[in-house]
C-alpha positions in Angstrom: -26.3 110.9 92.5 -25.3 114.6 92.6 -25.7 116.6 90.0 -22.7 118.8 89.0 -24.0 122.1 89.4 -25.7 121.0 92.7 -21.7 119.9 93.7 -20.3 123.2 92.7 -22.5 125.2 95.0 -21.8 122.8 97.9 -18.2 123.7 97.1 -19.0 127.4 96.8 -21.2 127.7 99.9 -17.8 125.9 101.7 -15.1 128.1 100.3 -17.4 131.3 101.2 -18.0 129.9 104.7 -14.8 129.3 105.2 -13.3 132.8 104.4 -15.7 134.1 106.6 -15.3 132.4 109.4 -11.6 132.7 109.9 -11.9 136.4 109.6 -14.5 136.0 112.6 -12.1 133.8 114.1 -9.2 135.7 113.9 -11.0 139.2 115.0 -11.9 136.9 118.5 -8.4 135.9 118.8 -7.4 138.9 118.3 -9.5 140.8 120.8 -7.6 137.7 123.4 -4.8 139.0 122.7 -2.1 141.9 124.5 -2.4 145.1 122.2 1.0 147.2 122.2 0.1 150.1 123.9 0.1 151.3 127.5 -3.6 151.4 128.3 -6.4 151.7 125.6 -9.3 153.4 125.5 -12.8 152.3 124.3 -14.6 155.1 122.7 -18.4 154.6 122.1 -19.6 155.8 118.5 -22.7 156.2 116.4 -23.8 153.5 114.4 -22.3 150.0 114.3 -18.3 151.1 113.9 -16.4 150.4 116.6 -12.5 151.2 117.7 -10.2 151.9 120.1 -7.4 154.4 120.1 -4.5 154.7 122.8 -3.1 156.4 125.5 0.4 157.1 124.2 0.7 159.0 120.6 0.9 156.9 117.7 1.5 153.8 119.9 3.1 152.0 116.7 5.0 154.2 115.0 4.7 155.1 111.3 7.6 153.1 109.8 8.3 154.9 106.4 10.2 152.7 103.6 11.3 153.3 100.5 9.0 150.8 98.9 7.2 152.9 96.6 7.2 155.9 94.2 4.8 157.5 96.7 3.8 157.2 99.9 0.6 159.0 99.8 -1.3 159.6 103.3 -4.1 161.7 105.2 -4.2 163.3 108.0 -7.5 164.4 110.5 -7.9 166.7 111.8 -10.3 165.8 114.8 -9.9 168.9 117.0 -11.0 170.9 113.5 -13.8 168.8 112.2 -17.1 170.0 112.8 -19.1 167.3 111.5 -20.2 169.5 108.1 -20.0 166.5 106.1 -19.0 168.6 102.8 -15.9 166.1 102.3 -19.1 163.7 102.2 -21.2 165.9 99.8 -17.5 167.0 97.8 -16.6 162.9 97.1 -20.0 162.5 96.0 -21.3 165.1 93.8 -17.3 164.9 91.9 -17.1 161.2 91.4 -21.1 160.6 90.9 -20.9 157.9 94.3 -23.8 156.1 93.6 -27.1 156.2 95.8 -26.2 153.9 99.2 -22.6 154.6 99.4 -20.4 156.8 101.4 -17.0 156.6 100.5 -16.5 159.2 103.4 -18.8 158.5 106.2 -19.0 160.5 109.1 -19.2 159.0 112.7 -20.2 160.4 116.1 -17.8 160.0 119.1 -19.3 161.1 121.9 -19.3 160.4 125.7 -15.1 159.6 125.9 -13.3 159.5 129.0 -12.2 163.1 127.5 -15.6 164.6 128.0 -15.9 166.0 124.6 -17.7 165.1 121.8 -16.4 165.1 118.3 -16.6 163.9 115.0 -14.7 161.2 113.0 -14.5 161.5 109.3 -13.7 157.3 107.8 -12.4 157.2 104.4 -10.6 153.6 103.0 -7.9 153.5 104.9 -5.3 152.7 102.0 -3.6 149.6 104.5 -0.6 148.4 103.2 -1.2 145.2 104.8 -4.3 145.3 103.1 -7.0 142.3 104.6 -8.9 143.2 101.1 -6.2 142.4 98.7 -4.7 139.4 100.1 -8.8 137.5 100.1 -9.7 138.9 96.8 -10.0 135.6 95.0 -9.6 137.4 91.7 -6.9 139.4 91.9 -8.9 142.7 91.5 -7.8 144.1 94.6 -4.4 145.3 94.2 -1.7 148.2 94.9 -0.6 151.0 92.7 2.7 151.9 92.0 2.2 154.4 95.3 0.7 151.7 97.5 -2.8 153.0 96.8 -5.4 150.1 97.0 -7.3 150.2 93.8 -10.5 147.9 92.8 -10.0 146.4 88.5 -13.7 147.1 88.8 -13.6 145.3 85.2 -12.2 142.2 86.6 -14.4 142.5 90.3 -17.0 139.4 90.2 -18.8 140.4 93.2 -17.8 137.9 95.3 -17.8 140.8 98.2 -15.0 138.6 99.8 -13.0 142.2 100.2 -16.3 143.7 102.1 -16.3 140.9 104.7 -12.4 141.2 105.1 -12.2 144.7 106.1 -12.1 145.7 109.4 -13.5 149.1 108.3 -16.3 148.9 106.7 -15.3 151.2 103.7 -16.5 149.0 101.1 -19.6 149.1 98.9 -21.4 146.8 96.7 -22.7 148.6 93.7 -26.3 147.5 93.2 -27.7 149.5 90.5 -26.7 150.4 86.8 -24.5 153.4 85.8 -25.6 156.8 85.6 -22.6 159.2 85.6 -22.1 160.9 82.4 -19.6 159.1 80.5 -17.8 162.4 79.6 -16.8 162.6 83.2 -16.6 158.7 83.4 -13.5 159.2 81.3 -12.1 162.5 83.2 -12.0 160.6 86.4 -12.0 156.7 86.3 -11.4 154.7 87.8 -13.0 156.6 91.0 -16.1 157.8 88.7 -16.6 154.5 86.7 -19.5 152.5 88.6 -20.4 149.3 86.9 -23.7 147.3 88.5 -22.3 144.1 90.9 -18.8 145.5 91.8 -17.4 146.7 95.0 -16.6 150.2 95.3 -14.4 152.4 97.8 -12.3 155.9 98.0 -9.4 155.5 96.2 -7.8 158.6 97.6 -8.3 160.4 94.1 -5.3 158.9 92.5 -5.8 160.7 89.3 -5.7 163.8 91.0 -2.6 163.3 92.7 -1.2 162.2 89.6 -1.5 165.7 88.1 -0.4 167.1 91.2 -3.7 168.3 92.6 -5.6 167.8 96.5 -8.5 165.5 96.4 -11.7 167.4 96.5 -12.7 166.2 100.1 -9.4 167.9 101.0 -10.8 171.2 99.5 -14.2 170.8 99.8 -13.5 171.2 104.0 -14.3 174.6 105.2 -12.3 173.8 108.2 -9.5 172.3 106.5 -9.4 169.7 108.8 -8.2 167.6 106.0 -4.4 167.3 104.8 -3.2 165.1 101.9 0.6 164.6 102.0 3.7 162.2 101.2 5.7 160.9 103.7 8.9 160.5 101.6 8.4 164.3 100.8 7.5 164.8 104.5 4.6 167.4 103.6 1.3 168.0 103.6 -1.9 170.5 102.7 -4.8 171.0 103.2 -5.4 173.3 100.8 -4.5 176.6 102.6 -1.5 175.6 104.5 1.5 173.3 104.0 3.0 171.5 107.1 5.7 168.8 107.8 4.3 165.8 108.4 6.8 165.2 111.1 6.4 167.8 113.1 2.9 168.0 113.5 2.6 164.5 114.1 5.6 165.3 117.0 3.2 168.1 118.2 -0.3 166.4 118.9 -1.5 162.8 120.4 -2.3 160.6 117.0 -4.0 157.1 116.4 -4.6 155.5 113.4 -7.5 152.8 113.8 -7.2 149.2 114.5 -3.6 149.9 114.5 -3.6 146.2 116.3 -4.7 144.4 113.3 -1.5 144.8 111.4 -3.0 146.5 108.9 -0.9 149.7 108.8 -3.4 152.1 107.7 -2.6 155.3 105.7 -4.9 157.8 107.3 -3.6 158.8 110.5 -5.9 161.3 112.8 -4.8 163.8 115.4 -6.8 163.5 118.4 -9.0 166.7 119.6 -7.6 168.8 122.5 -9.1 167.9 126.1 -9.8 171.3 126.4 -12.7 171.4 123.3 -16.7 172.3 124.1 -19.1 169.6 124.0 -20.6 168.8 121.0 -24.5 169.0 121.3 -26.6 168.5 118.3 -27.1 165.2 116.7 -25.4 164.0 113.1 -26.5 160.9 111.5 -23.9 159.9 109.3 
């Protein structure tokens, strides 16, 4: 006879193993299939994250609706990023990112049919067809009144569902207990409250916007290769200077990763000029 708790892991161990393996099985159907875009380009990086970008600028256009209060987004500046990893060293030291985790982690793209190397700063991508939120068997992954994907890190059972379900690795289990002061626990949750056996991610600083400040990844960049911006306002900063979202994205090639997916992604990045030096020395992200 099988005992009950013996019968709810079997069930368990099935659901799981289900989830997972349609995401694997959709990924391979999905690699079968015709991308929208003229030609693509496979681009080598560092590490195990892997993407393609395309030929033709922003080969699915940004379609901007009227569906929420905001429509917050970031722009990369690829062509301006050195690879200093202070946006890195900024998100940690102001929301306390526990040891393990890089909210923004920075990858090495090198030997492109462009002939440059560059670097590629990955923050969550804010998708507002969001893989996370729709496996989240919980409900704790959900949107903002700006679209902003947050974690209910009080309601997260560590199921790490989300982590399996996105295609850009941006998510982090939190393995150990907190440690951030509570005094700054309260200035910045949710981004600074880090409970043990919850998943954790950049939540593009939503209390900062919400008192009409930059993030400080976008300040922290000496090379203000960063910009924060809303599309409904059609403007950006980084910090120094303001732009139209529009027009610079009219100006320069721009990709937004695994654009293919569906996934629409919030962080769009402009692609470095053909005419930049190669990058030599080495950065382990």
């Amino acid at each position: 006879m099988v005992s009950r708790r013996r019968y709810i892991k079997t069930l368990i161990s099935l659901f799981l193993g289900g989830i997972i393996g349609y995401h694997y099985l959709y990924r391979f159907l999905l690699g079968k299939s015709k991308v929208v875009a003229d030609k693509k380009l496979p681009f080598p990086v560092s590490g195990d994250f892997k993407f393609e970008i395309f030929s033709t600028a922003m080969a699915q256009p940004l379609q901007v609706k009227r569906k929420w209060k905001r429509h917050w987004v970031m722009i990369i500046d690829l062509e301006r990023c050195d690879g200093c990893a202070l946006c890195t060293a900024s998100c940690n030291i102001e929301h306390g990112v526990p040891n393990g985790q890089t909210w923004i982690k920075i990858y090495v793209i090198k030997e492109t049919p462009l002939r440059v190397t560059y670097f590629l700063p990955r923050p969550c991508m804010q998708c507002e067809n969001a893989p996370c939120v729709k496996v989240c068997p919980v409900g704790a992954n959900y949107y903002n009144e700006d679209g902003v994907v947050m974690i209910d890190k009080d309601r997260c059972i560590g199921c790490r569902l989300c982590m399996a379900a996105c295609p850009y690795g941006a998510r982090y289990f939190n393995w150990e207990n907190p440690s951030f002061p509570a005094e700054r626990n309260e200035e910045h949750y949710p981004e600074s409250y880090h409970p043990r056996g919850v998943v954790e991610k950049c939540m593009f600083c939503v209390m900062e916007l919400n008192k009409g400040k930059l993030p400080p990844c976008v300040l922290g960049c000496k090379m203000r290769a960063l910009y924060m911006g809303d599309l409904y306002e059609d403007a950006a900063s980084n910090g120094v200077e303001t732009v139209k979202i529009s027009e610079l994205l009219s100006k320069r090639f721009s990709f937004r990763l695994f654009e293919e997916l569906g996934t629409e992604p919030r962080v769009i990045y402009l692609a470095p000029l053909k005419s930049k030096p190669s990058i030599t020395y080495p950065l382990k992200p």
